[in-house]
Each structure stands twice: as C-alpha cells, then as structure tokens.
GUZA-938237 format. One record per residue: z, y, x of N, C-alpha, C in turn; residue number from 1; residue in three letters. Coordinates in pm, whole numbers, plus 50000, padded with zeros to 5 digits. Layout:
<rs>
Z; Y; X; Z; Y; X; Z; Y; X; NUM; ALA
...
</rs>
This chain:
<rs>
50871; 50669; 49974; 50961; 50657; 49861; 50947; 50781; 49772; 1; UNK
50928; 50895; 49843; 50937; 51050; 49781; 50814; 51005; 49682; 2; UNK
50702; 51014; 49724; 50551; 50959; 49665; 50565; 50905; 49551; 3; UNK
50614; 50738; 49564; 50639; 50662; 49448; 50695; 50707; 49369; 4; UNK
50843; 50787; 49370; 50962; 50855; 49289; 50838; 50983; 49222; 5; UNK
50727; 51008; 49324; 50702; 51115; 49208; 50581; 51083; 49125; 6; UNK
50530; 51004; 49161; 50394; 50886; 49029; 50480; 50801; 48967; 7; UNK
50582; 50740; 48978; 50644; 50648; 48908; 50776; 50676; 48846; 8; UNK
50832; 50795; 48858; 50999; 50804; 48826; 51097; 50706; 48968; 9; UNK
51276; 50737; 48907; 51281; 50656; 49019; 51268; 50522; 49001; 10; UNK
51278; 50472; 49134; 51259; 50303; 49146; 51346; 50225; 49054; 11; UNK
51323; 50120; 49056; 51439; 50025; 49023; 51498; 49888; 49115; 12; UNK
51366; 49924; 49224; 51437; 49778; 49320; 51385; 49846; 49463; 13; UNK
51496; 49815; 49582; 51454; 49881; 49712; 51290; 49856; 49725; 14; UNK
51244; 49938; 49758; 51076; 49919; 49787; 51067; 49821; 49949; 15; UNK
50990; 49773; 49920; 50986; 49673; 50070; 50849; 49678; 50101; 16; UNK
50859; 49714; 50274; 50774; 49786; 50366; 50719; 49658; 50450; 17; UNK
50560; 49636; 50455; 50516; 49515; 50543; 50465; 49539; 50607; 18; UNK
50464; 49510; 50723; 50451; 49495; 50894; 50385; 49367; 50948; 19; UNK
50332; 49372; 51008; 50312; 49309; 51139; 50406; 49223; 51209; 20; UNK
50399; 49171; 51286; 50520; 49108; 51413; 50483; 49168; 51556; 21; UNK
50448; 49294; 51535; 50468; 49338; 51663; 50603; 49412; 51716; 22; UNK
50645; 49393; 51835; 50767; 49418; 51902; 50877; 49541; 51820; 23; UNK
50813; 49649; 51806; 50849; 49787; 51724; 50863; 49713; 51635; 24; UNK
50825; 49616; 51549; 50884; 49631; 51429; 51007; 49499; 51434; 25; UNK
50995; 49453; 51531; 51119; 49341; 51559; 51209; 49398; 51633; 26; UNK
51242; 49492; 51648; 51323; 49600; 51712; 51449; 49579; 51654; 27; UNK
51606; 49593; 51685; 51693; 49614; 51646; 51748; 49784; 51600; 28; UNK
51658; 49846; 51648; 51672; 49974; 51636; 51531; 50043; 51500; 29; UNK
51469; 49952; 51479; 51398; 50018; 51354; 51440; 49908; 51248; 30; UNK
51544; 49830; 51268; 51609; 49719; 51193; 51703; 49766; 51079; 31; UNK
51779; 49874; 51183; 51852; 49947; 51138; 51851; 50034; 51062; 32; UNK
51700; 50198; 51125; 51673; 50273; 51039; 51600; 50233; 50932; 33; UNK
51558; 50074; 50904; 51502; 50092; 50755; 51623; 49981; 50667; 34; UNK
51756; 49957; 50754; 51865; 49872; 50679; 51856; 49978; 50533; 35; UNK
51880; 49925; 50432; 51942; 49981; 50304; 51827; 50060; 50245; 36; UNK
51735; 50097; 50301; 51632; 50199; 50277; 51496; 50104; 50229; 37; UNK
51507; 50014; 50261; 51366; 49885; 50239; 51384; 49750; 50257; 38; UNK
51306; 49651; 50178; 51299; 49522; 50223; 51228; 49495; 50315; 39; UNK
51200; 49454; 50403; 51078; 49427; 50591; 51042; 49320; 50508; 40; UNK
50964; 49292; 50496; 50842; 49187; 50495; 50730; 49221; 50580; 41; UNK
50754; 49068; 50692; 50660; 49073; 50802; 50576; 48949; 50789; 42; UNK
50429; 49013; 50817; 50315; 48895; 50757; 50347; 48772; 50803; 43; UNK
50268; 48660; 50853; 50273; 48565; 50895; 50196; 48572; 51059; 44; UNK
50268; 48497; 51132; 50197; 48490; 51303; 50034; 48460; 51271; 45; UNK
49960; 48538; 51365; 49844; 48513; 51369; 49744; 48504; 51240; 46; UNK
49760; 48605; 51109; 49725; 48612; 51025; 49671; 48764; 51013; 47; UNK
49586; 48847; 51093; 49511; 48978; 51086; 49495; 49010; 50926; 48; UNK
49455; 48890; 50849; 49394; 48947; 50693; 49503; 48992; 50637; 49; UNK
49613; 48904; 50646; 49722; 48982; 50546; 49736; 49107; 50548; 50; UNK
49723; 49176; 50668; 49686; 49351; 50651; 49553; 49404; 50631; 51; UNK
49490; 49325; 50622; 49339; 49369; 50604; 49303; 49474; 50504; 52; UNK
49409; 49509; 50349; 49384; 49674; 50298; 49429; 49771; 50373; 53; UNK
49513; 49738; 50474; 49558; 49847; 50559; 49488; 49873; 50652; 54; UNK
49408; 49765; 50695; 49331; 49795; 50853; 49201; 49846; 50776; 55; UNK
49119; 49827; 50658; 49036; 49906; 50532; 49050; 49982; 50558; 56; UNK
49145; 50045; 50514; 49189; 50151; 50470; 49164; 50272; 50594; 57; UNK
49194; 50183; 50689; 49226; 50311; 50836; 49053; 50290; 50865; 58; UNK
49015; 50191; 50850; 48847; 50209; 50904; 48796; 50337; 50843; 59; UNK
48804; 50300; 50673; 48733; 50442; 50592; 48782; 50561; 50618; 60; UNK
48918; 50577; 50690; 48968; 50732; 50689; 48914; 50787; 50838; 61; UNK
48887; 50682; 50922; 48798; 50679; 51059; 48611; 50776; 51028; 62; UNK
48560; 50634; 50908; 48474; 50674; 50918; 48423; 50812; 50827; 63; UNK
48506; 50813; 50720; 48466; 50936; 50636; 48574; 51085; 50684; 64; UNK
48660; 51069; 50778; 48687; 51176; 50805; 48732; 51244; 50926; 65; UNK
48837; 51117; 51008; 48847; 51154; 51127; 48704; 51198; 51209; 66; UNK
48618; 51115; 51226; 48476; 51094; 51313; 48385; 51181; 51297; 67; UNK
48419; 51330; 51147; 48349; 51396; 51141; 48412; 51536; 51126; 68; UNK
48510; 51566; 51167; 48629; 51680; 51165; 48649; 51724; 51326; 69; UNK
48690; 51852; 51309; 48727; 51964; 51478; 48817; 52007; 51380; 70; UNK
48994; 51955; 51458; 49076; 51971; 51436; 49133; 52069; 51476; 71; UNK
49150; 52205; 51444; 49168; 52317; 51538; 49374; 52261; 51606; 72; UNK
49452; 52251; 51556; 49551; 52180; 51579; 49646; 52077; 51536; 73; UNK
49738; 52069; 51576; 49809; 51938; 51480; 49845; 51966; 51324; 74; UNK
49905; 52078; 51286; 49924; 52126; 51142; 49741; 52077; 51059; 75; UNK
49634; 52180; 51092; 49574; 52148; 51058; 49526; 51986; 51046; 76; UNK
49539; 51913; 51136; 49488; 51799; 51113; 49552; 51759; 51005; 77; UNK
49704; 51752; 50992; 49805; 51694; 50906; 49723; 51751; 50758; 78; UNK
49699; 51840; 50759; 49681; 51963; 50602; 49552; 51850; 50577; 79; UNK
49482; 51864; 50701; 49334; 51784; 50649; 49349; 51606; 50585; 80; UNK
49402; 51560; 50659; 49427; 51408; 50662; 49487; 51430; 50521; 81; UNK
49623; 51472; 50427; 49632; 51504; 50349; 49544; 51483; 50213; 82; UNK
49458; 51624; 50225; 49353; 51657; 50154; 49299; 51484; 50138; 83; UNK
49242; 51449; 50275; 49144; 51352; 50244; 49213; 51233; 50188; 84; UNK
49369; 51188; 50192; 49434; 51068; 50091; 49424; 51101; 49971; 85; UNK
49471; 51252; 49925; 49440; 51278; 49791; 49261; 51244; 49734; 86; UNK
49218; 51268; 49765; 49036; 51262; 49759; 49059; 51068; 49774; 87; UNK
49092; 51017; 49862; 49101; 50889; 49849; 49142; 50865; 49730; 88; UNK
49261; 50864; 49676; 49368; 50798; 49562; 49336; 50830; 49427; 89; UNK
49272; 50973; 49389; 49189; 51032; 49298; 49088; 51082; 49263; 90; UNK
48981; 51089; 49363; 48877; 51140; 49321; 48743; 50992; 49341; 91; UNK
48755; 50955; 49460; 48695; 50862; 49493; 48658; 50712; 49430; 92; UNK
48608; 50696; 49368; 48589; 50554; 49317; 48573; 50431; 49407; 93; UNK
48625; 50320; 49376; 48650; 50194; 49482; 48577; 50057; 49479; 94; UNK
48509; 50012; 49493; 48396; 49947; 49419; 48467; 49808; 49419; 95; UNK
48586; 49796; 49470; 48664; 49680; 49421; 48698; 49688; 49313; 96; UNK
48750; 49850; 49239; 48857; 49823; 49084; 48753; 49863; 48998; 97; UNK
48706; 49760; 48974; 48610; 49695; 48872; 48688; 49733; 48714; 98; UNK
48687; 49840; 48618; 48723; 49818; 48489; 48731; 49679; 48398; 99; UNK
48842; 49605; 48408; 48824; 49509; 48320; 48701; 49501; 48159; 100; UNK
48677; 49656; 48142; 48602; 49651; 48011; 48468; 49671; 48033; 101; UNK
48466; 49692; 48128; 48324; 49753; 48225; 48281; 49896; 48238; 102; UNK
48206; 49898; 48308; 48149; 50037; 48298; 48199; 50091; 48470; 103; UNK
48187; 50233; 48495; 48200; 50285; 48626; 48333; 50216; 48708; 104; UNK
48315; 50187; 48831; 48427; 50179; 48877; 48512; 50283; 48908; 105; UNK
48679; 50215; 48901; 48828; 50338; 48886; 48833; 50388; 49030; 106; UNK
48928; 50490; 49036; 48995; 50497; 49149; 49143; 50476; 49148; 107; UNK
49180; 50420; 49299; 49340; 50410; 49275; 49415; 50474; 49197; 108; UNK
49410; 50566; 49197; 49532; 50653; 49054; 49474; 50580; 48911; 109; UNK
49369; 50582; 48904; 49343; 50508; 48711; 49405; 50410; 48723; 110; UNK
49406; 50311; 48844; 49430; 50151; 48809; 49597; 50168; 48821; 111; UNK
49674; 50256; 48933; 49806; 50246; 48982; 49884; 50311; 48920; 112; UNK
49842; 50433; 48875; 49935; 50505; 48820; 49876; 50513; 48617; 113; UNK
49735; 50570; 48596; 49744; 50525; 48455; 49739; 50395; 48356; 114; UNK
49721; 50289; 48472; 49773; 50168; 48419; 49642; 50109; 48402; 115; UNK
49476; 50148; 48395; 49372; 50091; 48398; 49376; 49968; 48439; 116; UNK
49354; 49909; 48343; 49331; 49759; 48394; 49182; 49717; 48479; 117; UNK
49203; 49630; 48543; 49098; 49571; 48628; 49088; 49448; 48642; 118; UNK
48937; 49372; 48674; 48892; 49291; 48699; 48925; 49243; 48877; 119; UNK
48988; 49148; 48936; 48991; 49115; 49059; 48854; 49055; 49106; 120; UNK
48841; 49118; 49216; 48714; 49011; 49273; 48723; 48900; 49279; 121; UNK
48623; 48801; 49301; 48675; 48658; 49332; 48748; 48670; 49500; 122; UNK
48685; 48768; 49617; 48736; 48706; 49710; 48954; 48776; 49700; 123; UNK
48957; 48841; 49642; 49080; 48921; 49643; 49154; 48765; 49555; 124; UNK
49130; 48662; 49550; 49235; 48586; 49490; 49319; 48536; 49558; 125; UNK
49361; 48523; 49669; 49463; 48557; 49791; 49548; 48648; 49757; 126; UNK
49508; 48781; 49682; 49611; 48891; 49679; 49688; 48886; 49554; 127; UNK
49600; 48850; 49447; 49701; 48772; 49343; 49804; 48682; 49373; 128; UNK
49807; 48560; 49441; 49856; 48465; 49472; 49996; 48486; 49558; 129; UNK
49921; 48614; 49639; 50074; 48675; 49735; 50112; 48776; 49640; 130; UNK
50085; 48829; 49532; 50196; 48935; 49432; 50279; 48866; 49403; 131; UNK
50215; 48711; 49315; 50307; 48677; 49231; 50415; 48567; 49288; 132; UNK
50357; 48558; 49464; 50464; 48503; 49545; 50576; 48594; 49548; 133; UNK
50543; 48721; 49604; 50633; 48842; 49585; 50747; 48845; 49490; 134; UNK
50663; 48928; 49367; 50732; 48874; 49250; 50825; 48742; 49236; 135; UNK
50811; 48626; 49243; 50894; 48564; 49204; 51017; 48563; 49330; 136; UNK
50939; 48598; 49469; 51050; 48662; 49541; 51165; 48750; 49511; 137; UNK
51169; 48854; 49447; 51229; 48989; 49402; 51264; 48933; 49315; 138; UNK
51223; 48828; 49209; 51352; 48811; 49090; 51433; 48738; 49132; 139; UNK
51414; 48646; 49212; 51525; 48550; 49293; 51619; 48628; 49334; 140; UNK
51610; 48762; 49435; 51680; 48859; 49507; 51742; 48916; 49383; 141; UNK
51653; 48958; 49292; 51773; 49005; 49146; 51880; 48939; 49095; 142; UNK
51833; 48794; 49050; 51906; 48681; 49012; 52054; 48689; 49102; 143; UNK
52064; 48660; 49250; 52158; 48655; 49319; 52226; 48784; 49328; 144; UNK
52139; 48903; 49312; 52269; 49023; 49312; 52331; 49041; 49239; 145; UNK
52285; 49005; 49100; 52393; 49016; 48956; 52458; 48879; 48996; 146; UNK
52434; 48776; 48983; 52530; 48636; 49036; 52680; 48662; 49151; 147; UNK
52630; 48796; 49192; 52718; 48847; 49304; 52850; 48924; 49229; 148; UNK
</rs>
C-alpha cells in the first residue's frame, strides 16, 4: 500500500490482494489481519495460470539474482533483493510491453506509472478479459456503498 501511495498518491478504493486457495490464505486468522486493509481475491481451484505473472516473476528473480548472489546475511540479502525489484520495475525492459507506437520495448514504471501505453500480446488476452471482469467488479462494490 506504502509503494502504491507513493507512485500513485493516495488510493481511492481498498486495494485487493490475490491469492491462491491454499490453507494460509483460507485462514481465519489472516482473514482478519487483511479485514479492512484489502479486498482477497482468490483465483479459481485448480487454475496455476491465473498466477502465472507472479510465479514469472519469482522464476526471473531466481534466475537473474538469487542463483547468482553470496548473501553475507539476512539485512544484506533484503538491501540486495531490493536493489534488484528496483532494476526490475525501472531499468529493465520487458519484452511483453510492447510500445503501442513502436519502437524499444518499456519497462514497468513507463507503462504503470508514466502512463505509456502498450500493445497486449495476443496470448495476454485472458488478462484483459480478467481486468475488465475486475473492473466491472469494483464498480458494482462502488455502486452498493454509495446505495448504502
């Protein structure tokens, strides 16, 4: 939340956190610590892809940094891992965010935070399809809180 509040200003709708259906997150006790703090959206049973930018995501930080680092201790690792999201989010180019106008591909900060528009792949049309499921999720949830 700190993150978003500081690339985006503050929010305007609880941010909602997606999970898995594994046990920890069906917990009555992490039910709680994220009551009021997030919306849970938990994928669908037996659906691995729906996290598939997340399980990405942890492969490349495997292969470009964990697998090649001597962590002298835990601080350091933290300082390092760090370093290397920033280098992810801004320096790194993504050969998915294709410039809608063409030319080099962005990195997450051009497309997320300066607003760069992009071209979707064809296979990412799944991820369109679940935003604007989303989306029309969250205005429904708006709709009924002012109705309230």
């Amino acid at each position: 939340v700190q993150e978003a509040e500081r690339l985006h200003g503050k929010l305007e709708q609880v941010p909602f956190l997606v999970t898995d259906n594994g046990s920890c997150f069906l917990a009555r006790y992490f039910q709680k610590a994220i009551k009021d703090r997030f919306r849970h959206v938990r994928t669908r049973y037996r659906t691995p892809q729906q996290l598939g930018l997340l399980e990405r995501f942890h492969q490349t930080l495997k292969r470009e940094e964990v697998y090649w680092q001597l962590y002298e201790h835990p601080q350091d690792a933290r300082e390092k891992l760090v370093a290397f999201r920033d280098r992810y989010n801004s320096i790194r180019p993504h050969w998915a965010l294709a410039p809608a106008a063409g030319g080099d591909v962005l990195t997450p900060e051009d497309v997320y935070v300066k607003g760069r528009a992009i071209t979707l792949p064809r296979w990412q049309g799944w991820a369109k399809a679940a935003k604007e499921k989303l989306d029309e999720s969250m205005h429904q949830d708006a709709q009924l809180r002012q109705a309230a």
